[in-house]
N, C-alpha and C positions, 0 to 999 in steps of 0.2 A: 743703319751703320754700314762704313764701309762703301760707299757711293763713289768713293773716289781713291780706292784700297792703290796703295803705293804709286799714283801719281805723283809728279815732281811739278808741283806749282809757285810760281813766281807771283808774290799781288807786291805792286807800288803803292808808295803811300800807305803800307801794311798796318803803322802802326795805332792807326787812331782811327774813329770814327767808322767806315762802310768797308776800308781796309782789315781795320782792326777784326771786324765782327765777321767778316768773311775769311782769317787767317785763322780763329779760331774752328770755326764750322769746316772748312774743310780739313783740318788736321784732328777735327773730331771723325770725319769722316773717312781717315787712314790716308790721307796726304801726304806729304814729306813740303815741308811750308817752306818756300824763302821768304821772310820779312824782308822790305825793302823799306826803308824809307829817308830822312834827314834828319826823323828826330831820333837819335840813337838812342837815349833813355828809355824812351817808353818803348823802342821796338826789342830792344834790347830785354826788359821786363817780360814783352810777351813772350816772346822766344823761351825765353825760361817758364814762364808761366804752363804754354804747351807742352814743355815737356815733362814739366812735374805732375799734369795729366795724364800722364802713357802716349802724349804725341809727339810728331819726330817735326823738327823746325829747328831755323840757324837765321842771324837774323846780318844784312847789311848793310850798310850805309850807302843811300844811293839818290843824286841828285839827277834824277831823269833828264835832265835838259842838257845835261854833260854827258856827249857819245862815248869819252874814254873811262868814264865810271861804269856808264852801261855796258860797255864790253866787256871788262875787266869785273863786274859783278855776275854778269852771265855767263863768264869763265869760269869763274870758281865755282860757282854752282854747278856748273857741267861739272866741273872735278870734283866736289862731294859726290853726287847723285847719280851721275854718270848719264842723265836725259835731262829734256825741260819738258813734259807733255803739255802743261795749263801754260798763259800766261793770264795774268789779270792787270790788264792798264788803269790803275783805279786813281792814281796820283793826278792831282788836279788843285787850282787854289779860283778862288772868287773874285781875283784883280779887282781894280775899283769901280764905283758905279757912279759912273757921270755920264752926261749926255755926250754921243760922238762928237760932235764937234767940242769939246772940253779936254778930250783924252790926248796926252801925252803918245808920243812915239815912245817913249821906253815903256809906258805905262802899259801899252798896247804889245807890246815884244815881250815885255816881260811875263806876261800871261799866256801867248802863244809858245814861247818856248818849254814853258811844263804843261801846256794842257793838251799841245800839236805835237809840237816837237818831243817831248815824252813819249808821247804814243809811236809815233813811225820808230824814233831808235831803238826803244824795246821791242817792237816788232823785228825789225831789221835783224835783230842780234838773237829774237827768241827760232824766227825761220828755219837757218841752216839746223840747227838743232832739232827742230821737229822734223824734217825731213830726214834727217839719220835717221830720227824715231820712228818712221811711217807714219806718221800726223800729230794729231796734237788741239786743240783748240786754246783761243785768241780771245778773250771779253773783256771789251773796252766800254769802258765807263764812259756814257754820254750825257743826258740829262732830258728832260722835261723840254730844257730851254735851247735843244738839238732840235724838239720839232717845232718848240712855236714860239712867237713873240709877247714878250712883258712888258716891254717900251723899258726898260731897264739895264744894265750891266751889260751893254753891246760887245765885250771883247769875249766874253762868257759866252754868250750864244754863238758869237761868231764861231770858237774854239769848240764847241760844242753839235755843232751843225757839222764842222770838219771832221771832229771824230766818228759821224753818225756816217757820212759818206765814204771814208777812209777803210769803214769795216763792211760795208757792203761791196766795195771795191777788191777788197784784198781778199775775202772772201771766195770771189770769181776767179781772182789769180792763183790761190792755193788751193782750189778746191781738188784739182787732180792729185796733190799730196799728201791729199786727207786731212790738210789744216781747215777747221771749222773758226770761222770767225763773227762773232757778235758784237752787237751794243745792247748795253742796259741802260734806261732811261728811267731815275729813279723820279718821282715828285720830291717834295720836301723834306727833307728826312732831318731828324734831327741828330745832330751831328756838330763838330767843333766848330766846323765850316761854315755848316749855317747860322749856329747863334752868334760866330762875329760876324755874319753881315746882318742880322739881324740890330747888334751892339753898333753898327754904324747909324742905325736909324732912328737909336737913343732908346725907347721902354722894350727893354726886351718879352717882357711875358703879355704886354697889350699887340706886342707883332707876332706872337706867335701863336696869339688866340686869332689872329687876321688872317697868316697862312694858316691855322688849322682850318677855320671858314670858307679855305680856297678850294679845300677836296670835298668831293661829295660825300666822300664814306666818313667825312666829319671831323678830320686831323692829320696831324704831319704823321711820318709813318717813321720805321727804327730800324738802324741799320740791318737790324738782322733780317728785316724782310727783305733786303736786296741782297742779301747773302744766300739767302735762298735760291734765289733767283740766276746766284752766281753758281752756286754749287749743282744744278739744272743744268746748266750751259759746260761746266767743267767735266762733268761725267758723260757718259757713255748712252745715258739716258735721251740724251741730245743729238743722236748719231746721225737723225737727220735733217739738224738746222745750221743753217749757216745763213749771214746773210740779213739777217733777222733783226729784228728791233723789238726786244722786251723789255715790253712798257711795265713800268710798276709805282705808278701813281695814286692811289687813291682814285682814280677816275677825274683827275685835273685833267686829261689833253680829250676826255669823252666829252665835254662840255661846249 
């Protein structure tokens, strides 16, 4: 308990899936939670949900790929809490999956602006904030498909390859500030996200017996083992990683 006792952490994408299970755990763990996401209902639910547990959370609406939402949500939050120590870049979507030469310019923009451009304007807007604070750390959600190739969903990996470099980069840049910066690279996890792209490839429980065959340890894995992993990186426990790429695969990218 208490891992992360009166932090003020921001995760995108809060409300469902690798968000959701990481908003909970760290405000189990004495956080002070912003919910970010665009689905307001269910972020809206959890938000209450944590607090009717003894945890402290507020939740917002926030379309990452929009800089004037992101300031203005990271505003406020400094006005409740009065710091941002965490940020968690978890906000991300699966765009489509066709061969590159098949892919649309929007098709392709559309995905870079929440999976890219997400990540640098929450960064941008979470910095000056950490530095008032004397540091802070940065864990940006990358994926499996950051470090290697599936012959598959190329805007995905593309987006995902960028974030893997973006935090190794910024890292170096903020390290004199005390801002620690990671990526987490989860395997398969099962999640909203996954089972509709799963639902694009028609049997959903014959694809998911195929990715569970894909890990060695025998199965997709659940959000909350990447929350773990997050709540590692967000504490204090972490004082001397940055830079880092925590894999948390089942042993998919060992293979």
């Amino acid at each position: 308990m208490n891992r992360v006792k009166d932090k003020v952490v921001i995760v995108t994408g809060g409300a469902a899936g690798i968000g959701k299970a990481t908003c909970i755990l760290l405000a189990k763990e004495g956080a002070k939670v912003a919910v970010t996401d665009i689905l307001n209902d269910e972020g809206k639910t959890l938000a209450e949900d944590i607090k009717n547990k003894a945890g402290e959370a507020a939740y917002w609406h926030l379309d990452v790929s929009q800089e004037a939402e992101v300031e203005k949500v990271f505003t406020e939050v400094l006005q409740k809490w009065g710091k941002i120590d965490v940020l968690v870049n978890n906000a991300g979507i699966s765009g489509v999956n066709k061969p590159t030469h098949e892919i649309t310019e929007k098709e392709w923009n559309s995905l870079m602006a929440v999976n890219v451009n997400g990540v640098f304007l929450c960064t941008k807007y979470a910095i000056p904030a950490m530095i008032n604070a004397g540091g802070g750390s940065i864990i940006n959600l990358s994926s499996i498909y950051g470090l290697v190739g599936a012959a598959d969903s190329p805007p995905y990996h593309a987006s995902k390859g960028a974030v893997r470099l973006m935090s190794k980069n910024d890292a170096l840049l903020y390290a004199k500030n005390h801002i620690r910066v990671n990526s987490v690279h989860p395997g398969f996890i099962w999640t909203p996200m996954v089972e509709s792209f799963l639902q694009q490839q028609g049997d959903v429980e014959s694809a998911r017996q195929k990715l569970d065959s894909l890990h060695p340890i025998g199965h997709m894995g659940d959000p909350d083992d990447i929350a773990y992993g997050i709540l590692y990186l967000a504490s204090d426990e972490s004082k001397f990683v940055t830079g880092a790429e925590l894999v948390i695969d089942g042993g998919y990218t060992a293979q």
